[in-house]
N, C-alpha and C positions, 0 to 999 in steps of 0.2 A: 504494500500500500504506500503511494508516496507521500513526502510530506505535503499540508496544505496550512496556508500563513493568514492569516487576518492581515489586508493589505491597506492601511489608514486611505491613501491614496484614492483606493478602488470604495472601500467601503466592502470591502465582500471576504469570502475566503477562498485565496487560489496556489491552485497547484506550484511548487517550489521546484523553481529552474533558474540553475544556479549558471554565471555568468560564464567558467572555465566546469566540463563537468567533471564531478567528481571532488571542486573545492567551493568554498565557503570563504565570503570576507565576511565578517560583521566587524563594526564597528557602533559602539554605545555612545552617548554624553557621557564623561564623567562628570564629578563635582569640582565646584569653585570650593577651593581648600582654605576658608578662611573662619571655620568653626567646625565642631563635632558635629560629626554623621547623626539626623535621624533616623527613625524607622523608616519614612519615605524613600531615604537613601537606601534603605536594606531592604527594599522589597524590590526597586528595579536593581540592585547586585544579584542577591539572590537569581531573582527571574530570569535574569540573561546567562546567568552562571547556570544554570538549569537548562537551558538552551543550546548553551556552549559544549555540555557536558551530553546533551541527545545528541549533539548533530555530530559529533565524535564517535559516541556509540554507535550511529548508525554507518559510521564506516565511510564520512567526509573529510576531508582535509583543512579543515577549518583551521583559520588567520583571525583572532579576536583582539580587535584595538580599542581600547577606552582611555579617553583625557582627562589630563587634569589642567583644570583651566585655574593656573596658579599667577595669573596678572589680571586684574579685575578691580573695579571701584569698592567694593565691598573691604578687598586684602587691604587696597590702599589704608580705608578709613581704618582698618583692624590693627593694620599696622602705626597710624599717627598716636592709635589710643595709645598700642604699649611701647612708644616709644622706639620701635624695633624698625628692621627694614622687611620690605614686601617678602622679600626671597627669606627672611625668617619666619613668618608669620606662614606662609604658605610649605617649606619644610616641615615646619611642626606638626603642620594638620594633615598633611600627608601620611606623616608617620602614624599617628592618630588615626588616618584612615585605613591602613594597613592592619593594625591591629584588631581593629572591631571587624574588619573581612576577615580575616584570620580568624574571630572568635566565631563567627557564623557559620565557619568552612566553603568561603568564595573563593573559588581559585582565583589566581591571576592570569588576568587574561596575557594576549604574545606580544603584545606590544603598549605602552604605556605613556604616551608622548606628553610633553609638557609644552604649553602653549610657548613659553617662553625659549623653548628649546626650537622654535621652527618661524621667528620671527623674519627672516630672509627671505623664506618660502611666500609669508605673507604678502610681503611689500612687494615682491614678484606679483603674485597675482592680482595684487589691487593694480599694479600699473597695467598689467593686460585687461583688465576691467577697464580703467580709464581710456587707455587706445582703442578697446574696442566701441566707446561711445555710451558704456552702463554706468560710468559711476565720473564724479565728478570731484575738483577739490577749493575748498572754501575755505583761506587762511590759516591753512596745515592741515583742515579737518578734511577726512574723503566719504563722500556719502555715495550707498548705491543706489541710483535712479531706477525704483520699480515701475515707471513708465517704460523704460528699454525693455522689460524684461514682461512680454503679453501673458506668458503661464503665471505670473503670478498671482497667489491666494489656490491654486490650484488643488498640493496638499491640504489646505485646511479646511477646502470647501467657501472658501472667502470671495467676492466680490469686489475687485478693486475698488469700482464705482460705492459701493455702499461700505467699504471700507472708508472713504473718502468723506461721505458721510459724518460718520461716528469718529472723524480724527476729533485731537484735542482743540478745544479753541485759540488755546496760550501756544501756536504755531513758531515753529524755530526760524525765523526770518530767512535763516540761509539756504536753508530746506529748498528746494523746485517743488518739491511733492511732499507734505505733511507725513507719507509714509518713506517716505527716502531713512534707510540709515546706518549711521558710522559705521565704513570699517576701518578707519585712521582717525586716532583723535592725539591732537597735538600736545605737545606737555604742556603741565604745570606746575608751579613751584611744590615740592616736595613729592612728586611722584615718579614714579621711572619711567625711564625713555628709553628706545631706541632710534638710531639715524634712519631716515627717508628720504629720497627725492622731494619731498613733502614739509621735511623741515624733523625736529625731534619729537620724539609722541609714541604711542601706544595701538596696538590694533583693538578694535571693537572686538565682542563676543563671539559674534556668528562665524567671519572668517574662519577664526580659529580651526573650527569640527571642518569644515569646507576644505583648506588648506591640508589639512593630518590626514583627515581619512584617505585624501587621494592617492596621498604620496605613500600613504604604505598596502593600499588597496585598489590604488587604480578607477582612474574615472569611473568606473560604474560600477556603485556596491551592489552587493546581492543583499544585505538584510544594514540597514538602519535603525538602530532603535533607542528609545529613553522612555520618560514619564510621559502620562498624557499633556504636561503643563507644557510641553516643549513646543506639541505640534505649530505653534504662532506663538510670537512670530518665527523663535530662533530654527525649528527648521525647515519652515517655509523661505526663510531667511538664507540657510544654508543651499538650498534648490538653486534660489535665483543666482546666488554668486558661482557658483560651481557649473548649472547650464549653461549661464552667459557667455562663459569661457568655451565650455570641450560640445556645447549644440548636441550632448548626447544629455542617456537618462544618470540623475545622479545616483539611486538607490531605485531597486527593481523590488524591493519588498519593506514597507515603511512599519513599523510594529512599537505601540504604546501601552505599557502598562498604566493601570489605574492606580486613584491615591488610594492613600490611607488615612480613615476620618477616626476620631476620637469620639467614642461614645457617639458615635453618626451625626458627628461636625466634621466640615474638613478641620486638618489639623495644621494649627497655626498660632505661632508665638505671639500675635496680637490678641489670642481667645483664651490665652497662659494652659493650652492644651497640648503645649511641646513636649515629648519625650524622644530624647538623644539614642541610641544602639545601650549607650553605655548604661542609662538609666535603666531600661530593661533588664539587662545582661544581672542587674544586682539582683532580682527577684525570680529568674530564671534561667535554665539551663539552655546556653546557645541553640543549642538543636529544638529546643520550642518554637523560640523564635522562629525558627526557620523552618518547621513545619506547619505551624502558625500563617506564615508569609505564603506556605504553598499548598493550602487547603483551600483558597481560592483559585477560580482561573482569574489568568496575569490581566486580562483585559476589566476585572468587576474591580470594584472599587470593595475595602476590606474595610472593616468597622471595627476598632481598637478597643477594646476594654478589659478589663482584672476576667470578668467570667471569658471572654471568648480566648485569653489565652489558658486558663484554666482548661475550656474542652477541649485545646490544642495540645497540653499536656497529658488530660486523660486518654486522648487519641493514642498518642506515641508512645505512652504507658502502655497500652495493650500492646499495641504492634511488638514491643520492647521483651514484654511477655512470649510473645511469641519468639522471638531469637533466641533468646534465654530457652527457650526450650530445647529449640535447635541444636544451640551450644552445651546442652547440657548432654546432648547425646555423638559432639564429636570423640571420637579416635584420638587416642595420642599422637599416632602414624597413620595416618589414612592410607588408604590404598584407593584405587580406581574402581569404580563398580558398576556395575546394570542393577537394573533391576530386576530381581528374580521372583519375590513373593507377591501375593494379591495386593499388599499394603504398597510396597515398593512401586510397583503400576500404577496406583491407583495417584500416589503421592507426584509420579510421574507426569503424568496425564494434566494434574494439577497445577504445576508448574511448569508445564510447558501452555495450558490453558493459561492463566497467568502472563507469562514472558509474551502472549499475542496479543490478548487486553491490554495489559501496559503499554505496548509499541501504538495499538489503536490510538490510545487516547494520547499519546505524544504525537501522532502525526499526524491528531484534528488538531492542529493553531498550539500545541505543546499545550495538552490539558493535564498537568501534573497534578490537579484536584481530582479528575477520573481515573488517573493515574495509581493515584493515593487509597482510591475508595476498592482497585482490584486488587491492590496488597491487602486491605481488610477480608476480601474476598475470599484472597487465598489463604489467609491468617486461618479462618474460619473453618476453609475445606480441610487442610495439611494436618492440623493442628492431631488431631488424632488419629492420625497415620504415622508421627514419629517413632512415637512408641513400639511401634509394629514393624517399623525398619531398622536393620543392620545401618548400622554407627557408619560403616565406612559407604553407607548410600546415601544417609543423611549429610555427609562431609561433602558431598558430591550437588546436592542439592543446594545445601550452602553457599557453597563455593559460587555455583551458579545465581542466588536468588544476591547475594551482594553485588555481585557485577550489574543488576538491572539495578538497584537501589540506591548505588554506588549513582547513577544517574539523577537524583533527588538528591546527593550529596548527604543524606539522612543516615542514620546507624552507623557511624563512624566508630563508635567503640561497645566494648564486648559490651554484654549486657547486663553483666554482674558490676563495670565498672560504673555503667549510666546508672543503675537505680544506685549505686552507693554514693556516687554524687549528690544523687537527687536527694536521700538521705541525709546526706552530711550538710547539704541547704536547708533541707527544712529544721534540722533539731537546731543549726544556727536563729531559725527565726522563731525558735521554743520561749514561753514566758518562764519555763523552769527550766533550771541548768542541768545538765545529766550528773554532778553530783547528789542533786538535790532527788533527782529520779532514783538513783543508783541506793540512795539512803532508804529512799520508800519502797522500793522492791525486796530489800534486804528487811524489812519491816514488815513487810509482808510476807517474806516467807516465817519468818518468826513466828507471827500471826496463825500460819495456817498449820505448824507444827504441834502451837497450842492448842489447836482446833476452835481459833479463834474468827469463825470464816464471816462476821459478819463485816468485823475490821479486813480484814484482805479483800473483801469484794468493796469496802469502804474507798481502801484506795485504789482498786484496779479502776473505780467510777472517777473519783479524784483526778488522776492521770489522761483519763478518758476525755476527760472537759477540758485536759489541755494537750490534745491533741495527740497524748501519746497512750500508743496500745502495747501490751504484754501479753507476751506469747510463751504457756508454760511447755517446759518439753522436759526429756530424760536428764538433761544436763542442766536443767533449773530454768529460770526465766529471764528471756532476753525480753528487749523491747525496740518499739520502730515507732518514727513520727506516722499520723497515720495520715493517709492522701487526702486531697479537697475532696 
């Protein structure tokens, strides 16, 4: 089944026909590095990292380029606050950003270019702009003339004329066209420059993605993509400068994920409903997050709150359960096997049922929510057939069922390690200390020697009401925080 792409462009879903066959450009927006990552930021990493990671699987040659657009008005201002220079201020948050991808498990994509890294490239293209009649220059400043450029508004579905419309009233005098704009803006005191033809200054935002993606992907991408907030102007923006130039197509499949709203707001430091990667990260284990992020499809818009990542945990909990079981039945030394018994078959059948569903719902628009829901599936079927197979079939199945999962980037560690993680989180967010618990249990066994069982069920409830549950066995009584 081939793949098919939700195409912004088109508005539809069409068949995926990649430019060279057999290879894959993509190229994503990255972030402007001048603060901590949010979750908006970790839903389209995530998303495309999950894309990056199918189109691999499915046996493409994939080229994955994402920016960091580390010169920008925002750095500048971030940088006058602390005194620092831009190129510290956008180091920092790089590294910053490196780590919260690292804790989600985003790979890094192949190539990584930094705006400021390809500032030559720029001032090249704007001058072929300007020779060819699209863009103009107004006292250092270079604006692109979207009169030259007749597809424009095309990607976004936009109207130049009723664009024109709805421009602002407070109109930039030097402007030709209220929607003309910068891709060279000239310095000013305290910000950084580079030389121009032009005089000294900085290139605009949109160049930048227009500029990078070419030069390591070649005038015409097969896959585009960022948030939905991108489509206008920046890459309706990125269209015009890039056709104007090469009159071919720039990107042959345009693809946006949806936001992420807080308790069904969008989410926005004006509504004090911001939360950072990091902010999360303290109340939960990375791989929530991130199963969390990919229980929707990338195109719906996700709704943030303490319960929806709750059921995202109790989800992965089970799933979690079920490797654990898996793992509970590998081989020291596995060996290679068939399957021979009725269970053996049966487990077969089900994971190769399985391994077809998965691939389906990846190759309608990368539905890693449908995805998700035939790992439950198979959770369900397999689950009592382990028992019934030879260890070294189950190792075989394994082996097998990581390599597709391994696709979700999800189940990254055994599964003895994840729940003792998740353990060792929650008794941290206990209102009694495990001293304090370790005294009661010990009190309780006292209790039940006397045959004092009204006090031991006293405090087995006690412990109960705060969260923690005891579990009597041959070796006396352990205890675990107990789940939402």
């Amino acid at each position: 089944m081939p793949i098919r792409i939700y195409n912004t462009q088109t508005g539809k879903k069409e068949e995926f026909k990649t430019v060279q066959p057999g290879k894959v450009g993509m190229y994503v927006c990255g972030v402007t590095v001048y603060d901590l990552c949010h979750i908006g930021h970790a839903r389209s990493a995530v998303v495309f990292d999950v894309i990056y990671r199918y189109l691999k699987y499915s046996g493409l040659e994939t080229t994955y380029v994402r920016n960091f657009t580390d010169v920008d008005d925002k750095i500048i201002k971030r940088a006058n606050e602390q005194k620092i220079s831009s190129t510290e201020v956008s180091e920092k948050y790089i590294a910053a950003f490196y780590e919260d991808m690292d804790a989600i498990g985003v790979l890094r994509p192949d190539v990584e270019p930094k705006a400021t890294g390809h500032i030559e490239e720029m001032v090249a293209h704007i001058v072929k702009l300007i020779e060819m009649g699209h863009a103009y220059e107004v006292n250092g400043d270079v604006y692109f003339s979207v009169d030259s450029f007749r597809p424009y508004g095309r990607l976004s579905g936009r109207n130049l004329d009723e664009m024109m419309v709805g421009a602002r009233v407070d109109v930039d005098e030097r402007k030709k066209n209220p929607l003309d704009f910068a891709l060279w803006k000239s310095a000013k005191p305290g910000e950084p420059f580079w030389p121009s033809p032009w005089g000294d200054g900085r290139p605009g935002w949109h160049i930048e993605c227009s500029v990078m993606s070419q030069k390591y992907l070649g005038e015409t991408l097969d896959i585009h993509g960022g948030g939905k907030d991108l489509v206008f102007p920046h890459h309706e923006n990125e269209v015009a400068q890039a056709e104007a130039v090469t009159n071919k197509p720039f990107a042959n499949y345009w693809m946006h994920n949806g936001f992420v709203n807080i308790d069904k707001e969008k989410m926005s430091k004006s509504l004090g409903n911001f939360f950072t990667i990091r902010d999360v990260l303290k109340a939960v284990n990375p791989e929530v997050l991130r199963f969390f992020l990919l229980s929707h499809h990338y195109r719906s818009p996700v709704d943030y709150s303490d319960q929806s990542l709750k059921d995202a945990r109790a989800g992965l909990e089970k799933l979690y359960r079920f490797i654990e079981k898996l793992e509970g039945r590998l081989p020291a030394a596995p060996k290679a096997a068939t399957a021979q018994s009725d269970a053996e078959k049966a487990l077969a059948e089900a994971l190769e049922a399985f391994r077809v569903d998965f691939c389906a719902s990846m190759d309608d628009d990368f539905n890693a929510a449908g995805a998700i829901g035939h790992l439950h599936k198979f959770a369900n079927a397999a689950g009592g057939l382990i028992e019934k197979s030879s260890p070294d079939f189950v190792a075989d199945v394994y082996g097998e069922l990581k390599k597709i999962t391994g696709v979700l980037g999800l189940f990254t560690l055994p599964a003895k390690e994840y729940f003792a993680h998740q353990q060792s989180e929650a008794k941290s967010a206990l209102e009694i200390s495990p001293e304090e618990i370790d005294t009661l249990v010990a009190e309780r066994a006292e209790a039940k020697k006397a045959k004092n069982f009204a006090r031991a069920d006293e405090i087995r409830k006690l412990l109960l009401d705060k969260n923690v549950i005891l579990e009597d066995g041959p070796q006396g009584t352990s205890w675990k925080v107990k789940a939402d």
